[in-house]
N, C-alpha and C positions, 0 to 999 in steps of 0.2 A: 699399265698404270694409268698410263691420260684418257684410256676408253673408260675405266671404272669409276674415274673421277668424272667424267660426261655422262656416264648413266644416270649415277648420283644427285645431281645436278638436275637432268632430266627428270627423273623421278618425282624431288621436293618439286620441282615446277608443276608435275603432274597434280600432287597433293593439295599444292595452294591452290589450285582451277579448282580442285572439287571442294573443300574448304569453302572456296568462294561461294560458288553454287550451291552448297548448303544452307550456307547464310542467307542468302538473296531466297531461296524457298522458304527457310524459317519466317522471314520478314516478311512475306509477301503472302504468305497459305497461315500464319499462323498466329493467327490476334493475341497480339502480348497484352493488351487492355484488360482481359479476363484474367488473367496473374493477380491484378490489384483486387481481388473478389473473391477471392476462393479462400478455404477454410480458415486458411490462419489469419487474413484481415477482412472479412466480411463482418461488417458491423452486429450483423445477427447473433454472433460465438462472444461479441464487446464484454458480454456480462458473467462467460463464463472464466477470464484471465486473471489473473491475483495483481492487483494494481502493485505500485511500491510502497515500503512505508512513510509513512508522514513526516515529516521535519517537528520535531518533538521539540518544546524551550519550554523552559521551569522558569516562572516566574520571580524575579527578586524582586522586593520594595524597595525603593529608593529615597531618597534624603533630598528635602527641593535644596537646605541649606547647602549640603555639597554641593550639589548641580550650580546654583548661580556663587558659589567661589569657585569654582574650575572654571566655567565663564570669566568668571574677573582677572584669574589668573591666565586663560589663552590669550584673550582680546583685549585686556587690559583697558575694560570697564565695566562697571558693573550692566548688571541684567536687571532692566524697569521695568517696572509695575506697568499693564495695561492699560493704557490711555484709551478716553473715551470721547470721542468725536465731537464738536459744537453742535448743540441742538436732539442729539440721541439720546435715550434714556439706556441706563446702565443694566440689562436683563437677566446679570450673576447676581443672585443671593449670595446673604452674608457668609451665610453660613455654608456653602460649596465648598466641597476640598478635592485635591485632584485623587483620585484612588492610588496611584502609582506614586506617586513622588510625595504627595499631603501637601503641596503647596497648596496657598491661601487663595480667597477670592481675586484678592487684588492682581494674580499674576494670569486671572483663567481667560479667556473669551467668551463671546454668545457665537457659536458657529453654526447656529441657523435660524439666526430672528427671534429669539426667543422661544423654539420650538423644544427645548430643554436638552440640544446637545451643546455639549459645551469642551474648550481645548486647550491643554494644559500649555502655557508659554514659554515652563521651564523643562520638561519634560517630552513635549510635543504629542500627550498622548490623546485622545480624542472618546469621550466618555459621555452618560445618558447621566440625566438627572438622578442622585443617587445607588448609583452601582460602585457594586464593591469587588475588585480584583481578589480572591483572594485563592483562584483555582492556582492548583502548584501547578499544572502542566499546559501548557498551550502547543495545541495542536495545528500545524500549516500543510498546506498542497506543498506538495516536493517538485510541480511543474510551475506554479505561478506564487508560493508564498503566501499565499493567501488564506486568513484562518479558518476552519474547518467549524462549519456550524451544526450541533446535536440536530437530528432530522427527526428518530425514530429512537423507542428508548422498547427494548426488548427483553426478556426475562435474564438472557445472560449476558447478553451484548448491547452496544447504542452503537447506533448507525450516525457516522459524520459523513457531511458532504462538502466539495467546496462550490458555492454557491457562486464564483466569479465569471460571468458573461465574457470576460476577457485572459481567462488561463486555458494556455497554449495544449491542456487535454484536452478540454470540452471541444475548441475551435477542431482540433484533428478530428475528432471521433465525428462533429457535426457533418466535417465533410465530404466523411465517408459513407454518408445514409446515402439514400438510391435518392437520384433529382425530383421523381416524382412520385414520393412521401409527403402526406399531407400533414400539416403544424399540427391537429390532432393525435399523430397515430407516431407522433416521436417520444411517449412515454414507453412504448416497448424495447427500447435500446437502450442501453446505457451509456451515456454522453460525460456526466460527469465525475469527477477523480471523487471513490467513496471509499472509506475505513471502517471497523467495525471494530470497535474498544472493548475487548473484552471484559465483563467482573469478574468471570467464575475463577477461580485461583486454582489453574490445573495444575501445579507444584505443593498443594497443600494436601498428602498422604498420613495418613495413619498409619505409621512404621510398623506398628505391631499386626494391621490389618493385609499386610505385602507378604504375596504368597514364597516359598523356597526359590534361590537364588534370582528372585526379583533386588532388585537395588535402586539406592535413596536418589530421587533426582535434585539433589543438593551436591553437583559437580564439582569435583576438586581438580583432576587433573587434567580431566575433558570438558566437553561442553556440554549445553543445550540442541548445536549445531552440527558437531561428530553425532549425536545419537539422531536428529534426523538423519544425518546420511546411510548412517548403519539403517535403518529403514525402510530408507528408499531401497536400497541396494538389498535388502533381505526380502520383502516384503511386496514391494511395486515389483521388484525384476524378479523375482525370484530366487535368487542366488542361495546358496546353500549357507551356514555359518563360516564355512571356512573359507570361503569363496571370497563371501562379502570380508570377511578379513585382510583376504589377499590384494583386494582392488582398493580398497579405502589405504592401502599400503603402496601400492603401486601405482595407484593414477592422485591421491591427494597426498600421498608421504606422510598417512595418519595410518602410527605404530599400536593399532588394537586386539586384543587375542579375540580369538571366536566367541569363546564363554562370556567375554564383557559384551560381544554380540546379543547372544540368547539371553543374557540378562535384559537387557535396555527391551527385547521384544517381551519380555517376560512384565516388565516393568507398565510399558504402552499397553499391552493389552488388560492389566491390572484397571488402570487408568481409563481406558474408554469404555472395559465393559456395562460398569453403573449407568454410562450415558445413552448406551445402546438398550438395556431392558427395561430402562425407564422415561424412554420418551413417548410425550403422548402424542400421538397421533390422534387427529379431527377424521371425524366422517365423514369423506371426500366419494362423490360420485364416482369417480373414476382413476382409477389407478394402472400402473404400470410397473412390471416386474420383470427381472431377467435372473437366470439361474446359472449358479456356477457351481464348480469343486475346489477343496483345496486338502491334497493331501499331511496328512497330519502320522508319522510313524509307520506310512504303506497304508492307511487306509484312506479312504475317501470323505470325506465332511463337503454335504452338499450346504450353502449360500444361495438365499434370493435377496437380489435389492430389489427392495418396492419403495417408489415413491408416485409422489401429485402427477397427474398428465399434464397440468399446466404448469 
């Protein structure tokens, strides 16, 4: 018994020496610096990732009267009117109101010499000469908070960006471009956090235009977020109906029959086909194409995607 326990013994000893010497060769023969550069973080793939979504706030109007009585009521005195220095001239007009709150001249600032921005006292909101708040939705960076500015305005979509030299996306992505990229040639990368606001309203079906066992995507008992995964799971992997049943059952404990499977595909492909036979494509020099199959009831349906080379 004490020999078998000394071999034992012996043995993991043996193990840990070669373990060791593994290590010291990995370390020593094999540049881990190249890991931070390959496919999944080379800044080059930056634009091909789905960023996160935006920190969405809905706009409410506010009351300056409430605002300076909850003042008076925490700190128990009131909230004065804007004093104006010895010797400076007053550069609010009468007639300014703050867009947020509607307080009066009296409580605004001049926050940049008269250059027409100007900052609410009661409210603390900071506003251009004459603008009017009246968007319901405010759009922010989900790295730095920072509100997302229209860039580009597109037939179905507007492209937002967040414009902030100090959000903690830009700063990462900056400083993963190669050292010896020149300040010109950083418009090919994508550095900053961008959204794309869709208008088309892909939930808006013609019920009577939905072909046999297609169904309404006006969700009662499921989601929007069950029928992508039924999807992915049919359609990206492959899985058969019943399959994909079994797995959306067994790996997220979401109870769906097959049929409500081939509906929802039934459904998507309803849905995107308009968008696929009627886009137009521009006369592009040069193009690039790859061909596939997908069988459909044992037979074969061949697929090319073509798009731009650039």
């Amino acid at each position: 018994m004490n020999s078998i326990i000394t071999y034992l013994l012996l043995y993991i000893q043996y193990l840990h020496k070669q373990l060791f010497w593994c290590l010291l060769f990995i370390a020593k023969y094999i540049p881990l610096k190249q890991w931070a550069f390959d496919d999944a973080h080379s800044p080059k793939y930056q634009k091909f990732k789905t960023d996160k979504l935006p920190i969405i706030k809905r706009f409410v109007m506010q009351d300056w009267q409430f605002l300076t009585e909850y003042y008076l009521l925490r700190y128990g005195k009131p909230l004065k009117p804007v004093k104006t220095h010895k010797g400076k001239v007053r550069n609010v007009p009468d007639d300014t109101v703050c867009p947020v709150c509607g307080a009066p001249h009296q409580y605004i600032y001049d926050n940049n010499g008269g250059k027409g921005q100007f900052k609410c006292k009661v409210c603390q909101k900071t506003f251009i000469t004459g603008e009017q708040v009246t968007s319901p939705l405010v759009l922010k960076c989900p790295y730095c908070s920072h509100a997302l500015v229209a860039k580009k305005d597109r037939k179905h979509f507007t492209v937002h960006k967040c414009v902030n030299n100090k959000c903690s996306y830009y700063i990462s992505n900056v400083r993963k471009l190669p050292k010896d990229l020149k300040q010109s040639q950083r418009y090919k990368y994508k550095l900053r956090y961008i959204y794309r606001e869709f208008s088309v309203d892909f939930f808006a079906m013609d019920l009577d235009s939905l072909p046999k066992n297609a169904s309404s995507l006006e969700f009662r008992s499921k989601s929007a977020h069950i029928m992508g995964l039924c999807l992915s799971y049919h359609v990206n992997l492959g899985l058969s109906l019943r399959k994909t049943s079994m797995a959306l059952k067994d790996i997220h404990c979401i109870d769906i029959s097959h049929t409500m499977v081939a509906n929802y595909a039934h459904t998507a492909a309803t849905l995107i086909k308009p968008f696929v036979d009627n886009y137009k494509y521009s006369n592009l020099s040069t193009m690039i194409a790859d061909e596939t199959y997908i069988k459909v009831r044992g037979i074969k349906g061949y697929i090319w995607f073509i798009m731009d080379a650039v």
